[in-house]
C-alpha positions in Angstrom: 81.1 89.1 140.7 84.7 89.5 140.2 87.7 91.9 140.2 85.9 93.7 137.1 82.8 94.0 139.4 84.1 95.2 142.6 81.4 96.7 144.4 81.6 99.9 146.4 84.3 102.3 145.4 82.1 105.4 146.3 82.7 104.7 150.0 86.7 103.7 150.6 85.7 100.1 150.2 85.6 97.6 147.7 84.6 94.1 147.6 85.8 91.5 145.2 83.8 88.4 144.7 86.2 85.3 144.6 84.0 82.6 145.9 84.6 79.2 144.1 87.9 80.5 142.3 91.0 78.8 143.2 94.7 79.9 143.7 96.2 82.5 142.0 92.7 83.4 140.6 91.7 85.5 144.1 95.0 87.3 144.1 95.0 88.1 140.2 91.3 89.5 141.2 92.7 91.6 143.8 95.1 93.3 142.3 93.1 94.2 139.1 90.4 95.5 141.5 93.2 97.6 143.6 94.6 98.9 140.0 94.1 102.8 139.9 91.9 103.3 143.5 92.4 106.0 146.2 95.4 105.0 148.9 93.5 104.2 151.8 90.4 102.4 150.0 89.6 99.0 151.6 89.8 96.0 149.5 88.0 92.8 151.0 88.5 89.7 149.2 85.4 86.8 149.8 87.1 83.5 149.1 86.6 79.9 149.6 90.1 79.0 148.5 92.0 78.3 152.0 95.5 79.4 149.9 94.2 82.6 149.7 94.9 83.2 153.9 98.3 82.7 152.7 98.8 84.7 149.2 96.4 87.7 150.4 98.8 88.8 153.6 102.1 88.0 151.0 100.3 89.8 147.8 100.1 92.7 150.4 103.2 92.8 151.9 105.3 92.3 148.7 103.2 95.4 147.2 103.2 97.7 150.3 99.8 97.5 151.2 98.2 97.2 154.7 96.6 93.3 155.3 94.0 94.0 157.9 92.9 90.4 158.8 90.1 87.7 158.1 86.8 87.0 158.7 84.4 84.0 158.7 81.6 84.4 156.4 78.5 83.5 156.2 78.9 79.2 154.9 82.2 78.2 154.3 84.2 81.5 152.8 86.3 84.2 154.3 86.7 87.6 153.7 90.4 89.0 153.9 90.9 92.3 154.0 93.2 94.9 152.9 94.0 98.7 152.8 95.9 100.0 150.1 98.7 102.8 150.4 
């Protein structure tokens, strides 16, 4: 699933899928994802790219949006988390 799939808009939350993509694919997927939703809907990127703890915070800080943290998923990915404005 990607950006174009995000699951879970009904319920302030959205999850994009960027497992096995590599940078700037996750953040590109992000901000399709967060194109046109409700300020305050959670955004959680699942990556495996490790560049992605570094351009999700940056991605949200240079577009005024609230990072939130990281995870550890289940396996090797993380899920990094953000709340839009």
């Amino acid at each position: 699933m990607t950006g174009d799939d995000a699951a879970g808009a009904g319920d302030g939350r959205v999850t994009v899928d960027a497992t096995g993509l590599v940078c700037p694919l996750p953040i590109i997927e992000l901000a399709k994802a967060a194109r046109g939703l409700e300020p305050g809907t959670e955004v959680t990127v699942l990556c495996t790219d490790v560049a992605a703890r570094v351009d999700v915070p940056a991605w949200a800080r240079m577009t005024g949006h609230d990072y939130l943290g990281e995870k550890k998923t289940d396996g090797a990915g993380i899920a990094l988390t953000v709340r839009l404005r």
